[in-house]
Biotite code that builds the C-alpha atoms (Angstrom):
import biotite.structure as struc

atoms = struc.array([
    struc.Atom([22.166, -0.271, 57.632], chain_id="A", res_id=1, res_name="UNK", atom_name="CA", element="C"),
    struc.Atom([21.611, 2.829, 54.988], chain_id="A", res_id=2, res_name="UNK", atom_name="CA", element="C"),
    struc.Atom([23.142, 6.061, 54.562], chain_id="A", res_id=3, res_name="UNK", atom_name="CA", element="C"),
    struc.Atom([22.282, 8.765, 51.889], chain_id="A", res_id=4, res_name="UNK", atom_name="CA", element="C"),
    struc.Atom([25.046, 11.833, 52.090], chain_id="A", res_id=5, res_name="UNK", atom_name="CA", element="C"),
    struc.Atom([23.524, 15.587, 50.919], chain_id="A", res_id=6, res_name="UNK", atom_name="CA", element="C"),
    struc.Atom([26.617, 17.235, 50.411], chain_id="A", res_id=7, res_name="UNK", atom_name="CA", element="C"),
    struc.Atom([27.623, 20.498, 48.736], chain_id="A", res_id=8, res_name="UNK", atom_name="CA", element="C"),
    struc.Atom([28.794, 23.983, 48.967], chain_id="A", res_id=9, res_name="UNK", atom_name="CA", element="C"),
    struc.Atom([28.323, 26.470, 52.061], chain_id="A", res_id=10, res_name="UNK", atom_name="CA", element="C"),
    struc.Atom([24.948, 27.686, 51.097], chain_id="A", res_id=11, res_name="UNK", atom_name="CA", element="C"),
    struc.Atom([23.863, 24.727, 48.543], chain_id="A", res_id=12, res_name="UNK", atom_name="CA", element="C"),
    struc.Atom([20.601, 23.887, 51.087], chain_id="A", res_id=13, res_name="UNK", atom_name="CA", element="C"),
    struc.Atom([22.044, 21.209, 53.575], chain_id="A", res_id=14, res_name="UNK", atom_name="CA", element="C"),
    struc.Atom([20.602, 22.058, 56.568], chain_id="A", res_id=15, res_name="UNK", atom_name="CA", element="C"),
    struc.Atom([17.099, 23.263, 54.912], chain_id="A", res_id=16, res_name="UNK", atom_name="CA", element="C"),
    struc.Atom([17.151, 19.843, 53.375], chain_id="A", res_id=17, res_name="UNK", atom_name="CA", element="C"),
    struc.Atom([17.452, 18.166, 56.626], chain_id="A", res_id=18, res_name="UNK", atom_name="CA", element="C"),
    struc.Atom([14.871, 19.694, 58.481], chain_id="A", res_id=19, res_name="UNK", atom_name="CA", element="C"),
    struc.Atom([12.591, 19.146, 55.254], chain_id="A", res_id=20, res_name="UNK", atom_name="CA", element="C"),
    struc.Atom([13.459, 15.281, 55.357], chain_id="A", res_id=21, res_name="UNK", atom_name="CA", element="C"),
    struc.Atom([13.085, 15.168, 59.065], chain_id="A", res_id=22, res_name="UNK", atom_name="CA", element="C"),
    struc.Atom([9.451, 16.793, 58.667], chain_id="A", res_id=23, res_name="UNK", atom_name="CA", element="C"),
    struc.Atom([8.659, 14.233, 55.921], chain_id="A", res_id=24, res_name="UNK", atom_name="CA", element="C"),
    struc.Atom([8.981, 11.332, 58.700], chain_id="A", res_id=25, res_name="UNK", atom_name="CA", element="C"),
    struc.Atom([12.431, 10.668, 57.548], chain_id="A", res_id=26, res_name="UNK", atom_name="CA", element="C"),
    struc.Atom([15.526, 9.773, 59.385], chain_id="A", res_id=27, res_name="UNK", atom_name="CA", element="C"),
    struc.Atom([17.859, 13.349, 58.765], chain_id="A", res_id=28, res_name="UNK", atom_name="CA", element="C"),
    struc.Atom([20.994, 14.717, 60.175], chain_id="A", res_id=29, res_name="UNK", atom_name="CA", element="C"),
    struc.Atom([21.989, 18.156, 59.617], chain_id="A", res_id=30, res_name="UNK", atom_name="CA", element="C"),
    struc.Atom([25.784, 16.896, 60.114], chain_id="A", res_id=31, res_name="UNK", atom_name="CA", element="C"),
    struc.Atom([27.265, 20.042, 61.352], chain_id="A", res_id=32, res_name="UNK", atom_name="CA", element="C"),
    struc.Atom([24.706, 19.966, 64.593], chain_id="A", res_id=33, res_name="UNK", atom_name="CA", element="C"),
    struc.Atom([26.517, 17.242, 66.110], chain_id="A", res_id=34, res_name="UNK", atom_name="CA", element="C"),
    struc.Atom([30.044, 18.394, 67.735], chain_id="A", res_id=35, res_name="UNK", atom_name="CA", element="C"),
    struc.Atom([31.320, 14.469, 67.888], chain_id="A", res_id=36, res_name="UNK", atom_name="CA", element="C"),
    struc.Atom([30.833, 13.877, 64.171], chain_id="A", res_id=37, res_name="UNK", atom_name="CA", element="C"),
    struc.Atom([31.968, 17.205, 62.517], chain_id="A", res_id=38, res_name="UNK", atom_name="CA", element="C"),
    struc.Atom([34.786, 19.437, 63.612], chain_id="A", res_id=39, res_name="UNK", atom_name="CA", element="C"),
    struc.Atom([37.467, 21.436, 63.157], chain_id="A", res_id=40, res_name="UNK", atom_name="CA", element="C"),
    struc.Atom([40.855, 19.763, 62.878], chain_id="A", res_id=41, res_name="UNK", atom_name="CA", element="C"),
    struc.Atom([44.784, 20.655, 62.452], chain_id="A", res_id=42, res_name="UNK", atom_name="CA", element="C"),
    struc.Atom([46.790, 19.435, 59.697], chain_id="A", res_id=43, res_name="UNK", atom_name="CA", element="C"),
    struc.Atom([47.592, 16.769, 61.905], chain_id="A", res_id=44, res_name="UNK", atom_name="CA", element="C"),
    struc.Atom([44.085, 15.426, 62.451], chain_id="A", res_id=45, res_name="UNK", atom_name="CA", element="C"),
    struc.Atom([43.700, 17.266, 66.008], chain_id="A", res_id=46, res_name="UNK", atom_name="CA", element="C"),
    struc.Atom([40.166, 18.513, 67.267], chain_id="A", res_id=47, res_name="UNK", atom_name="CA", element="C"),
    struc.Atom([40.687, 22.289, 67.081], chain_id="A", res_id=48, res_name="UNK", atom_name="CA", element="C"),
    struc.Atom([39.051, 23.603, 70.484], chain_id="A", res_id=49, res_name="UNK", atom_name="CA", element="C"),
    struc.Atom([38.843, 27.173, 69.486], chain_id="A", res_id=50, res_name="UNK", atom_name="CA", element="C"),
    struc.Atom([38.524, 28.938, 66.183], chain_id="A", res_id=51, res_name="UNK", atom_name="CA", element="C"),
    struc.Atom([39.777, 32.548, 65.592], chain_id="A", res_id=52, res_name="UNK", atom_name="CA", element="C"),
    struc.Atom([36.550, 35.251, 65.041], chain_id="A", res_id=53, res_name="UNK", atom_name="CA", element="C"),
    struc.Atom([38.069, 36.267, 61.169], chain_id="A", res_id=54, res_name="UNK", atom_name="CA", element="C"),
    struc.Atom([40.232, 32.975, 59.840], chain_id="A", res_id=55, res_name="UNK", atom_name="CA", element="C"),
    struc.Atom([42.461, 33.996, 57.306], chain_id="A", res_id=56, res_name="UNK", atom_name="CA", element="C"),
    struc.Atom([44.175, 32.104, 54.383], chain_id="A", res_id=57, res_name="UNK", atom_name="CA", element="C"),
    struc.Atom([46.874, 31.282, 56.319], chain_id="A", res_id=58, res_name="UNK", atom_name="CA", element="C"),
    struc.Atom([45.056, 29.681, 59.299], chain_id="A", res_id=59, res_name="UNK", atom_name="CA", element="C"),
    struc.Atom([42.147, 28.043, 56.605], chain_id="A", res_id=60, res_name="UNK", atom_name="CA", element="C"),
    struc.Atom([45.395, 26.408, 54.738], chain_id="A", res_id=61, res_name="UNK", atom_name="CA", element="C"),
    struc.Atom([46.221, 24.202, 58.036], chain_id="A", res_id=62, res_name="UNK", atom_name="CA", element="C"),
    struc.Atom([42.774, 23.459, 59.103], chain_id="A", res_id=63, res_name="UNK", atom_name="CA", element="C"),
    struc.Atom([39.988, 21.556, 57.630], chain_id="A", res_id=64, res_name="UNK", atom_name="CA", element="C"),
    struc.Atom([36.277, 20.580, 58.615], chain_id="A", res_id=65, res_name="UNK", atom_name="CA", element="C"),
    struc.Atom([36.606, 16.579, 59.118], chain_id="A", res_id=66, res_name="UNK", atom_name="CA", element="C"),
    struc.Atom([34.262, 13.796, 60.230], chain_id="A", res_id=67, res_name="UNK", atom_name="CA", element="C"),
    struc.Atom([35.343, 11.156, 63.062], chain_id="A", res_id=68, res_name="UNK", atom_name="CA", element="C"),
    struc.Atom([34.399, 7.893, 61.322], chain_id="A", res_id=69, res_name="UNK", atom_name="CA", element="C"),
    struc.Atom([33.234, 6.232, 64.132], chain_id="A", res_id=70, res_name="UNK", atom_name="CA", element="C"),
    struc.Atom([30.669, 8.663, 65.422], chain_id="A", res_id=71, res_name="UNK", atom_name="CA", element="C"),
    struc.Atom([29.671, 8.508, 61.424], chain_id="A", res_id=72, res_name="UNK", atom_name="CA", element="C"),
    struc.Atom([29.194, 4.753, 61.942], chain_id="A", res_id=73, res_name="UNK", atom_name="CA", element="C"),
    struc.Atom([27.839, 5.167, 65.427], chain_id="A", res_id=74, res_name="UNK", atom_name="CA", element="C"),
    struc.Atom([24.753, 7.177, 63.589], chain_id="A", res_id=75, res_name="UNK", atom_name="CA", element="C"),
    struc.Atom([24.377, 5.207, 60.460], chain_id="A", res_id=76, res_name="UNK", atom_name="CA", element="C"),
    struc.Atom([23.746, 1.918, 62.898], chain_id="A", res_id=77, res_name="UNK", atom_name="CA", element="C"),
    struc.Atom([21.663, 3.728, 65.191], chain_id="A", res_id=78, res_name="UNK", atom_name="CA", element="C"),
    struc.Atom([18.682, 4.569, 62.435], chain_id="A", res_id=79, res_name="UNK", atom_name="CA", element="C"),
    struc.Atom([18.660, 0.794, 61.225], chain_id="A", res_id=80, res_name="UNK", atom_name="CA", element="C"),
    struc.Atom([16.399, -0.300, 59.742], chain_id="A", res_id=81, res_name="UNK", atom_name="CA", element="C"),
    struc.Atom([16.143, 3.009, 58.397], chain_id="A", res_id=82, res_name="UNK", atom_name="CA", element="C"),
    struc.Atom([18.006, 5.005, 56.071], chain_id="A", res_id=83, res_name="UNK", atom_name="CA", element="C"),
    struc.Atom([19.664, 7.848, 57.842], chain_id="A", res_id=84, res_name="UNK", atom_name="CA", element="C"),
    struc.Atom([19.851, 11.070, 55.080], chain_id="A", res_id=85, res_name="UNK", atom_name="CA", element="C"),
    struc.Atom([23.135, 12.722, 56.574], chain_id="A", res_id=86, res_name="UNK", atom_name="CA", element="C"),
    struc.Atom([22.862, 16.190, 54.838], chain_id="A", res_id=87, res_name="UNK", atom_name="CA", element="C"),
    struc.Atom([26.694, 17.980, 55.384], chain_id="A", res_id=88, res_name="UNK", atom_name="CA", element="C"),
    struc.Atom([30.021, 17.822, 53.676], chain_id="A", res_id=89, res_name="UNK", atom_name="CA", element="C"),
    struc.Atom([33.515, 17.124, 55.096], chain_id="A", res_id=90, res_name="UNK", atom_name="CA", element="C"),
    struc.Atom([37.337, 17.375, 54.004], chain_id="A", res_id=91, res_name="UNK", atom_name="CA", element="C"),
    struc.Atom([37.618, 13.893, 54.666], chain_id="A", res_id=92, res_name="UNK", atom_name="CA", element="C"),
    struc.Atom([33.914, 13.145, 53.032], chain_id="A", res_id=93, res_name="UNK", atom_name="CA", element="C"),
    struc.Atom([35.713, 10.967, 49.830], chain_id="A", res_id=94, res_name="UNK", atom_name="CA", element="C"),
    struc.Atom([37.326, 8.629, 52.651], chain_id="A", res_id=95, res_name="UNK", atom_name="CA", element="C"),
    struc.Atom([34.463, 7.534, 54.163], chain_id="A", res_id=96, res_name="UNK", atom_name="CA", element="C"),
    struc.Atom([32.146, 7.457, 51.176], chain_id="A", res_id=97, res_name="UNK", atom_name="CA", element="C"),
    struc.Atom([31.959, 3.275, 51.243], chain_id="A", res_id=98, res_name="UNK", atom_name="CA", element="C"),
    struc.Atom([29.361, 4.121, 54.507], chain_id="A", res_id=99, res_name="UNK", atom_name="CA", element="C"),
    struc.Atom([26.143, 5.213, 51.601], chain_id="A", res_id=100, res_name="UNK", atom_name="CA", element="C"),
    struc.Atom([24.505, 3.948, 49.442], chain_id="A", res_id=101, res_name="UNK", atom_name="CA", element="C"),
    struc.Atom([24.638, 7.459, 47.386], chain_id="A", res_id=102, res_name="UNK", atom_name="CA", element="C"),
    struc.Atom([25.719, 10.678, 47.574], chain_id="A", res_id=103, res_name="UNK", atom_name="CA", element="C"),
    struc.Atom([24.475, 13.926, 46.098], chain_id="A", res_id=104, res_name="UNK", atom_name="CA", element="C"),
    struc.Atom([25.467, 17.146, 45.392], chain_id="A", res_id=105, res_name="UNK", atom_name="CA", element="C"),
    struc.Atom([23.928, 20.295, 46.152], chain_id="A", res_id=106, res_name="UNK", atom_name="CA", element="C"),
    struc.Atom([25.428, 21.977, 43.148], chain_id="A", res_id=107, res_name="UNK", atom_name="CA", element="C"),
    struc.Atom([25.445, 26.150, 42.290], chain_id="A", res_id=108, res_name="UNK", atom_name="CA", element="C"),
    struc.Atom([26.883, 28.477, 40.956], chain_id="A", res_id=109, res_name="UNK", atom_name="CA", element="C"),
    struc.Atom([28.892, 31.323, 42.514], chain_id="A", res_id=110, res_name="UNK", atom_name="CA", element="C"),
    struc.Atom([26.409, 33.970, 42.777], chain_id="A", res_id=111, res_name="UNK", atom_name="CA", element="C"),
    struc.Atom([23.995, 31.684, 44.436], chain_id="A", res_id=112, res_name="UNK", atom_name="CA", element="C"),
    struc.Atom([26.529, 30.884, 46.986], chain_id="A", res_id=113, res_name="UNK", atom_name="CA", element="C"),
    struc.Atom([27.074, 34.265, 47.928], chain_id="A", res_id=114, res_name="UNK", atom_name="CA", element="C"),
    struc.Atom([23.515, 35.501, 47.779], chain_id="A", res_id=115, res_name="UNK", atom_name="CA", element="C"),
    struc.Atom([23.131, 32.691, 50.061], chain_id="A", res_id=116, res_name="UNK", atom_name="CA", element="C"),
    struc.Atom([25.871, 33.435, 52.452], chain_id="A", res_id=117, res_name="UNK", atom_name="CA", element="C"),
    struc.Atom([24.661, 36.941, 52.970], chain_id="A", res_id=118, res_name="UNK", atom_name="CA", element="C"),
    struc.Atom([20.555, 36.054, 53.398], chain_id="A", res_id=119, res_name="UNK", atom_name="CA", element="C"),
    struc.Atom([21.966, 33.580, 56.240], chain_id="A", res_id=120, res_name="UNK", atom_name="CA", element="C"),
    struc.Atom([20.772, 34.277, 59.617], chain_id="A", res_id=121, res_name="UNK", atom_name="CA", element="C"),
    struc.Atom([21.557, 30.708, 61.055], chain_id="A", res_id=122, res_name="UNK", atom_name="CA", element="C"),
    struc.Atom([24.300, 30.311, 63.882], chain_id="A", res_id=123, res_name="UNK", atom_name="CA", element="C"),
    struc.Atom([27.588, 31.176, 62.214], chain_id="A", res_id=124, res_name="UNK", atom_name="CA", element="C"),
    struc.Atom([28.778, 33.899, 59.766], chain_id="A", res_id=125, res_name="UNK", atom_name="CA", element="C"),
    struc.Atom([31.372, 31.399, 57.786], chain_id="A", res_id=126, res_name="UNK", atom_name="CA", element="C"),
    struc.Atom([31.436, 33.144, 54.427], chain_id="A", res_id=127, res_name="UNK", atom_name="CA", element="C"),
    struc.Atom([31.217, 36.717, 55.877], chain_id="A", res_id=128, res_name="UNK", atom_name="CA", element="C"),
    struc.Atom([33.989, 37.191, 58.365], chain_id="A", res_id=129, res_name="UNK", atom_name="CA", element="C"),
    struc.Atom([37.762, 36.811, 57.959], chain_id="A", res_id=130, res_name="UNK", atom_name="CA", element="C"),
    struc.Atom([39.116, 35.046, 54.466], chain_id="A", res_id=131, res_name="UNK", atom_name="CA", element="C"),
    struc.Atom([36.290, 32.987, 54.890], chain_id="A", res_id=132, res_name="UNK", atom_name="CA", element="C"),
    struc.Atom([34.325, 34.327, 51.578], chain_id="A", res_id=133, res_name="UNK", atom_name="CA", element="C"),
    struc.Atom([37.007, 34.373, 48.838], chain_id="A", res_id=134, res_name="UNK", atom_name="CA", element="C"),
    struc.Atom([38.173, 30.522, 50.109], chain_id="A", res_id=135, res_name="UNK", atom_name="CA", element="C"),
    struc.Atom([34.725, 29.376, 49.483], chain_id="A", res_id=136, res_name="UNK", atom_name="CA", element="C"),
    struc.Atom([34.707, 31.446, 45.776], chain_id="A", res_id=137, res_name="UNK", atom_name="CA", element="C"),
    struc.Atom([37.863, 29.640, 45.186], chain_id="A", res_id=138, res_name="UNK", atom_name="CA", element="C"),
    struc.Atom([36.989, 26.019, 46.810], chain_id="A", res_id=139, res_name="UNK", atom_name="CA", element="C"),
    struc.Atom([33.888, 25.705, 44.806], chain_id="A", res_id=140, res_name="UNK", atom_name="CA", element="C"),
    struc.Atom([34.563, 24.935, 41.429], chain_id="A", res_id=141, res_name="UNK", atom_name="CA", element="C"),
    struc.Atom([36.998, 22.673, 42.595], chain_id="A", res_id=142, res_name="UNK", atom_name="CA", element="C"),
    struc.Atom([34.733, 20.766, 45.127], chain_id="A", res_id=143, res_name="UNK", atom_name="CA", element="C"),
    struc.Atom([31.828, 19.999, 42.822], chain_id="A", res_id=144, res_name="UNK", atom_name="CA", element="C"),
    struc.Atom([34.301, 18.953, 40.310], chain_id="A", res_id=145, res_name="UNK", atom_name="CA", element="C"),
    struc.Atom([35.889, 16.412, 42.714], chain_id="A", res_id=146, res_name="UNK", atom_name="CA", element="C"),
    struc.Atom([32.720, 15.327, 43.928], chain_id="A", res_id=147, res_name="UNK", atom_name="CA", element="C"),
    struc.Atom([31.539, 14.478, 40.480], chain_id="A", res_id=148, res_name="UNK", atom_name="CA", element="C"),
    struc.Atom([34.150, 12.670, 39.515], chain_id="A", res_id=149, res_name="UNK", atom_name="CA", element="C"),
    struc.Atom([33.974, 10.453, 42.646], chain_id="A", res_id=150, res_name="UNK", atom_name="CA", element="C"),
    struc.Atom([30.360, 9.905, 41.509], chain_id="A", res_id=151, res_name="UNK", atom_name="CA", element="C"),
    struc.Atom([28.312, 12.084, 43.868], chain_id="A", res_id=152, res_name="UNK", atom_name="CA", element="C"),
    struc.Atom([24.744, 12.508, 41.783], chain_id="A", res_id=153, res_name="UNK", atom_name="CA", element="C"),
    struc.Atom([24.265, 16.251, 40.702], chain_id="A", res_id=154, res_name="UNK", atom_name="CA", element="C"),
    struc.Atom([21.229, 18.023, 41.828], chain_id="A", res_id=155, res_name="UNK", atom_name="CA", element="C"),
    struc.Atom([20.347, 21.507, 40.596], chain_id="A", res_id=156, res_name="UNK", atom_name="CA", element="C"),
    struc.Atom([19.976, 23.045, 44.237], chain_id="A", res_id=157, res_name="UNK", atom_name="CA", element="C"),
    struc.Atom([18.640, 26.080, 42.719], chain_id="A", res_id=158, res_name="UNK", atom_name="CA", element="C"),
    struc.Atom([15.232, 25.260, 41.967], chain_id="A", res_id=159, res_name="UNK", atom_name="CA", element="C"),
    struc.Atom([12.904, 25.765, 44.744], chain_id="A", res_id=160, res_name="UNK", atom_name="CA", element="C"),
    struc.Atom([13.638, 23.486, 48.092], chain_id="A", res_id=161, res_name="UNK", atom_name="CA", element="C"),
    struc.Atom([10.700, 21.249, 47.512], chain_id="A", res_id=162, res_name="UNK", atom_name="CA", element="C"),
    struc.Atom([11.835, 20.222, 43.546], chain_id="A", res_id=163, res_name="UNK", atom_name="CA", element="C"),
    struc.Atom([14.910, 19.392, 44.969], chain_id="A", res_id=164, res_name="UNK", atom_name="CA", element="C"),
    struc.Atom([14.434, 17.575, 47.512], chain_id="A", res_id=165, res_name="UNK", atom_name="CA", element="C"),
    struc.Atom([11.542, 15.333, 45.525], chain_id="A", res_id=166, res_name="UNK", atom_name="CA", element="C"),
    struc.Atom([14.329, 15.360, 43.091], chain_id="A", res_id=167, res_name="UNK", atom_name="CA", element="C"),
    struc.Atom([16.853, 13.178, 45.885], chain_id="A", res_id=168, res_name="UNK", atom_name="CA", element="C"),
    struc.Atom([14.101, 11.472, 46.853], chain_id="A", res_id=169, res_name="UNK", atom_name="CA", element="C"),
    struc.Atom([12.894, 9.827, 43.470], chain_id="A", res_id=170, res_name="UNK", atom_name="CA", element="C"),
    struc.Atom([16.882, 8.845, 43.002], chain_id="A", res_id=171, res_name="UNK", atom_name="CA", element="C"),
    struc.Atom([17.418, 7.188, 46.045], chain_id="A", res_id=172, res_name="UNK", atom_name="CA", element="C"),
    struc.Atom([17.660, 3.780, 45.610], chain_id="A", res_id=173, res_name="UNK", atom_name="CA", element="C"),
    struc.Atom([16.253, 1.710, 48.371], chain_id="A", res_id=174, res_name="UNK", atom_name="CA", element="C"),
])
């Protein structure tokens, strides 16, 4: 069994790198599609059922995006023989990062993110409603520095999509 995380910033190119994968004939996960892997959780490690329309700081402070390890495994073992790309991040993403192989970051810079954020069309409006925005200004230095120093490879995810993801693909090991 294989696993390659994508991880990165909201806006870094997650999902658009999963559905590129997937249309390459690889195994891909955009992580936050499945509800029994990724989730909302309390300080306390409960599944949040509802989220408030504009989260503020004070609400963002005791909740956290978290993967259940198990459904993580679950997914891994169910694309043996092949590797399963698992393109999302996590608050509890350094925990569990014995399950791959390798991990890489989406990395870029503020404006990027934000440009991003506001082009997005997709499903959800994290980054534009509530205190959703400035915590994701202030989380990002701090998450591609942590990532780093775990060892997550750097990408530059602001060339164009396909240069990036030929750039994962020709450092995956495997």
């Amino acid at each position: 069994m294989s696993a390659v995380q994508i991880t990165g910033c909201s806006g870094a190119g997650k999902t658009t790198i999963a559905a590129v994968l997937a249309r390459r004939g690889l195994a891909a996960i955009d992580a936050d599609d499945d509800p029994l892997l990724a989730r909302t959780v309390d300080a306390t490690g409960n599944v949040v059922e509802e989220e408030p329309a504009a989260p503020d700081f004070a609400w963002l402070a005791r909740h956290g995006w978290a993967w259940n390890p198990a459904r993580l495994d679950q997914l891994i073992g169910a694309a043996a023989p092949a590797t399963l790309y698992i393109c999302g991040g996590a608050d509890n993403e350094l925990e569990l990062a014995d399950r791959f192989t390798q991990v890489f970051l989406l990395e870029i810079d503020e404006p990027t993110m934000l440009a991003r954020l506001d082009a997005r069309r997709d499903y959800h409006d994290w980054g534009r409603i509530g205190d959703t925005r400035e915590y994701l200004r202030r989380k990002l230095p701090e998450l591609q520095d942590r990532l780093r120093a775990a060892g997550a490879i750097p990408i530059d995810a602001r060339q164009p999509l396909d240069q990036v993801v030929d750039a994962i693909l020709s450092r995956t090991s495997g």
